[in-house]
N, C-alpha and C positions, 0 to 999 in steps of 0.2 A: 593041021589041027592037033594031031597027037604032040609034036613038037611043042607046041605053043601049050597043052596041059602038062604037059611031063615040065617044063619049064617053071609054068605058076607051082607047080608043088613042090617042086625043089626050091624055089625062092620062099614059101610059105611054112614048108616045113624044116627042111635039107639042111640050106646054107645058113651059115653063119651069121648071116645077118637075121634071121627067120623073123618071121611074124611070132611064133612062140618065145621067142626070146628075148623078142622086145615085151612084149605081154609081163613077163615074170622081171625085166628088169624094172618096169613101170608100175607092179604091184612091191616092188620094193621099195621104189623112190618113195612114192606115198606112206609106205611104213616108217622111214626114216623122217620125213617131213611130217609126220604127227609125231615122232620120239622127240623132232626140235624142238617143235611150238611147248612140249608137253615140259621139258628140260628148261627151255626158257623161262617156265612159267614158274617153276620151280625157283629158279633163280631168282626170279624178281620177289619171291616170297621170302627167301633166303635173307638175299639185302634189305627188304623191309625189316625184316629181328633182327639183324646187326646192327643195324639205325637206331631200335631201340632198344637195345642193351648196351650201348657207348652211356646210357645215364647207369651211376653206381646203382641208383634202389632199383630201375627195371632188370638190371645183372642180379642184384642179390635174388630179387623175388624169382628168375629163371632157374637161378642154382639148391633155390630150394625146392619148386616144384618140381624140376627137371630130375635133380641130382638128389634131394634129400639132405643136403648141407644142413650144417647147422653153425651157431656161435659158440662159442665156449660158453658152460653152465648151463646149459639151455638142453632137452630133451624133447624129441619128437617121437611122437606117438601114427602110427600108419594104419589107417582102416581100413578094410576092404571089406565088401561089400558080398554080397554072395546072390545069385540073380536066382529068381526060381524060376521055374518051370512051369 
C-alpha cells in the first residue's frame, strides 16, 4: 500500500511527465489558441481594407483621414473636441 501511494505521487507530482505539467502545458495551448483565432481575425480585417483601398478614391479618402494628406493648395483645418466631465 505504501508502495503503491509513494508511487501515485511521484507520478502526479514528481516525474516529469506530472499531472502538474500537463495542467500548465494545457492552460497554455488554450492561450495560444485564442492568440490564433484572435490574429486570424485580425487578418481577415486586414485584407478586407486592402480590398478596399486597391480603388484610388477609397486610397485617397484613407490617407486623408488616416494620415492628414492633403493636395496641393488645399488647407486642412483639425478639430478636437475636448470631452467634459
Amino acid at each position: 500500500m505504501l508502495v503503491t501511494l509513494a508511487f501515485v505521487f511521484w507520478m502526479l507530482f514528481l516525474d516529469s511527465n506530472s499531472w502538474l505539467i500537463h495542467h500548465e502545458l494545457d492552460t497554455e495551448i488554450d492561450d495560444l489558441e485564442k492568440n490564433k483565432s484572435y490574429y486570424l481575425n485580425e487578418i481577415s480585417k486586414d485584407k478586407a481594407i486592402m480590398e478596399t483601398l486597391n480603388d484610388s478614391l477609397e486610397l485617397e479618402k484613407f490617407a486623408r483621414r488616416e494620415y492628414f494628406m492633403k493636395r496641393e493648395n488645399e488647407e486642412i483645418f483639425i478639430i478636437e473636441h475636448q470631452q467634459e466631465d
